[in-house]
C-alpha positions in Angstrom: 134.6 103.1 90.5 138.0 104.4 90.5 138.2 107.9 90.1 142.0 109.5 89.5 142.6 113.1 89.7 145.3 115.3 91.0 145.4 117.7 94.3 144.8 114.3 96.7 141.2 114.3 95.3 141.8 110.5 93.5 138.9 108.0 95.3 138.5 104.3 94.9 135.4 102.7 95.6 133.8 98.9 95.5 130.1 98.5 96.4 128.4 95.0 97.1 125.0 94.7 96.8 122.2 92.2 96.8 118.8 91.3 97.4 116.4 88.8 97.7 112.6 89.5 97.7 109.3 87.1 97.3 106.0 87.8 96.4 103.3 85.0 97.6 99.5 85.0 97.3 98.1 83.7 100.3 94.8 81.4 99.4 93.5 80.9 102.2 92.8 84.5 102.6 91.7 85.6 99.2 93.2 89.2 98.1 95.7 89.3 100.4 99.7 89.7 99.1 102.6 89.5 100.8 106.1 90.8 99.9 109.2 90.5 101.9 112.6 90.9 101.4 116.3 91.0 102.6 118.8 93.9 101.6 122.8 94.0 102.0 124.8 96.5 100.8 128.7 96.8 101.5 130.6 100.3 100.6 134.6 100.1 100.5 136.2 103.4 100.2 139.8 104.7 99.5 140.3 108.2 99.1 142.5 111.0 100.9 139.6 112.9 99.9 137.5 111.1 102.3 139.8 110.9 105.4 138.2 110.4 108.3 141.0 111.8 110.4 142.7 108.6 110.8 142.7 106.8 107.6 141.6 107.1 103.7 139.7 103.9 103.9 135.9 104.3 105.0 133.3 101.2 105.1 130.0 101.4 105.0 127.1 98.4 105.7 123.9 98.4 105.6 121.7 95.4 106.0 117.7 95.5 105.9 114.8 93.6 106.1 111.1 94.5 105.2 107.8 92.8 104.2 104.6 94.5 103.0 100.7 93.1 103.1 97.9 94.2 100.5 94.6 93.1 100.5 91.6 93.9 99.0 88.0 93.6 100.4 84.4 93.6 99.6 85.8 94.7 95.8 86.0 98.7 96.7 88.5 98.5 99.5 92.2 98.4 98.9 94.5 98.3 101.7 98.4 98.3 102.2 100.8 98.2 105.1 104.5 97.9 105.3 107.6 97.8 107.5 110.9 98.2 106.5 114.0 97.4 109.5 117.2 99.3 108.8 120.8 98.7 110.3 124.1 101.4 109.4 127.4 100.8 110.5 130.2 102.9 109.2 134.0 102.0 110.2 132.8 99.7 113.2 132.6 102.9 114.8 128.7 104.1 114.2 125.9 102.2 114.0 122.3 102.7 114.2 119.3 101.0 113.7 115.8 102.5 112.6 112.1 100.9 111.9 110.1 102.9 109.2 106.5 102.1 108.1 104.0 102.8 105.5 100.0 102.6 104.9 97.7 103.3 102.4 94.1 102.9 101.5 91.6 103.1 98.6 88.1 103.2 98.6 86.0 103.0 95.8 83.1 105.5 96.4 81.0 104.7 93.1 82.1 103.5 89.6 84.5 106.3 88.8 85.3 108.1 92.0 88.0 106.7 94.2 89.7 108.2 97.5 92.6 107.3 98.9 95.1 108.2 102.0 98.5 107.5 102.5 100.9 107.8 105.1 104.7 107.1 105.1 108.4 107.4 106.6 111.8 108.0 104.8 114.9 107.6 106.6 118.9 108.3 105.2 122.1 107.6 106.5 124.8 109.7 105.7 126.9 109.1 102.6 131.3 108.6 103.3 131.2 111.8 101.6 128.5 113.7 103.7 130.5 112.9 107.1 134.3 112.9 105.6 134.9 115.0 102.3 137.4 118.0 102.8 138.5 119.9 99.7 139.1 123.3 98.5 139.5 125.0 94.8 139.4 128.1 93.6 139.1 129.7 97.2 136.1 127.6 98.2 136.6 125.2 101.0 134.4 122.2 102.0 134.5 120.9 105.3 134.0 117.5 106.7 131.0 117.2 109.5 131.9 113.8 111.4 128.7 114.7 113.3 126.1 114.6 111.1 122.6 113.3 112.0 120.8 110.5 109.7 117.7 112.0 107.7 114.3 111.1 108.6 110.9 112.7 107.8 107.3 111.6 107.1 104.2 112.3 104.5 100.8 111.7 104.8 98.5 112.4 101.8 94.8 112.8 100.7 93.4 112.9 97.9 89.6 112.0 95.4 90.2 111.1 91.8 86.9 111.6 89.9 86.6 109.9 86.2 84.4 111.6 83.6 83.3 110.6 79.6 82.1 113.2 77.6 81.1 112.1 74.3 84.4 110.0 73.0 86.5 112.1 75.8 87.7 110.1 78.7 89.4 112.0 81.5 89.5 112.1 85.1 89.9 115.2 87.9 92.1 114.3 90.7 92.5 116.8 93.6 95.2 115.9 96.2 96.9 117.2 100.0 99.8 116.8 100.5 102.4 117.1 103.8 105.5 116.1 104.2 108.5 117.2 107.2 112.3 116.9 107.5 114.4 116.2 110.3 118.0 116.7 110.1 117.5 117.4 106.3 121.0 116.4 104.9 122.3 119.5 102.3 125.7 121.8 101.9 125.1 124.9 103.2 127.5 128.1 101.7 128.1 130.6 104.1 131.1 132.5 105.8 133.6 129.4 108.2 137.1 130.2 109.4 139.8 130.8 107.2 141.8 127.5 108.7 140.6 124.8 105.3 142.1 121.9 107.4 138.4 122.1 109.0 138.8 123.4 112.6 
């Protein structure tokens, strides 16, 4: 993308990405799935509008690795587990590395009533322009935060789906709770800074 626009606010920006995934069957262990994969993604940026104090140009990597089982048992019993490995790295400078997993299961109570419970993690690296984008028009500023966390939380969730038929009408009730937390939630917050736009 290449973005031209007038005040030092241009930005150029190549991404890379690419994956590779497989999905096998595993026969000697009937029901059972397994799905893996390898993620790399490159981010090149050019932009005065993204200076991070020292240059215009930003890079971003992020390589990943993850592989996930489902099996199903005694024909009312679905199961999953999965684990994802993820590795940042901006400007050679920052780097961090983070596991997140997931599980879920769903039981089949009788011929239309299921329950199921899930549980999960999210993770988030900050964007080029999260941590380096200063700006200002119309006398709003926006400041750069070089210090910015990555984004995490987690969700867990229960929940019964009941099927019905009455006469011709097919339906079903589902009733569902649900939690899920932040930490570090990336956002722009508005509110009252120091006068100085250059960020200080």
């Amino acid at each position: 993308t290449n973005n031209i626009n007038g005040n030092n606010q241009s930005n150029e920006t190549n991404k890379w990405y690419s994956e590779y995934q497989f999905i096998k069957q595993l026969s000697r262990l009937e029901g059972l799935n397994i799905t893996g994969g390898l993620v790399m993604s490159q981010t090149f940026s050019h932009a005065k509008l993204y200076s991070n104090g020292y240059s215009p140009d930003n890079h971003l990597q992020n390589f990943a690795v993850y592989s996930q089982l489902d099996k199903k048992m005694w024909r009312v019993l679905n199961a999953t587990v999965g684990v994802r490995g993820e590795y940042f790295k901006m400007n050679n400078e920052e780097y961090v590395a983070k596991p997140i997993v997931r599980a879920g299961l769903n039981l089949k109570l009788a011929k239309a009533t299921f329950l199921r419970y899930s549980y999960g993690q999210g993770y988030r690296f900050p964007t080029i322009t999260e941590k380096f984008i200063s700006s200002s028009t119309g006398g709003i500023a926006i400041y750069p935060n070089k210090n910015i966390q990555p984004e995490s939380s987690w969700n867990t969730e229960v929940g019964i789906k009941q099927g019905y038929k009455i006469n011709k009408f097919i339906g079903y009730l589902d009733l569902a709770a649900f939690w899920q937390e932040y930490i570090n939630t990336i956002e722009f917050i508005y509110a009252f800074w120091n006068k100085d736009t250059s960020g200080n």
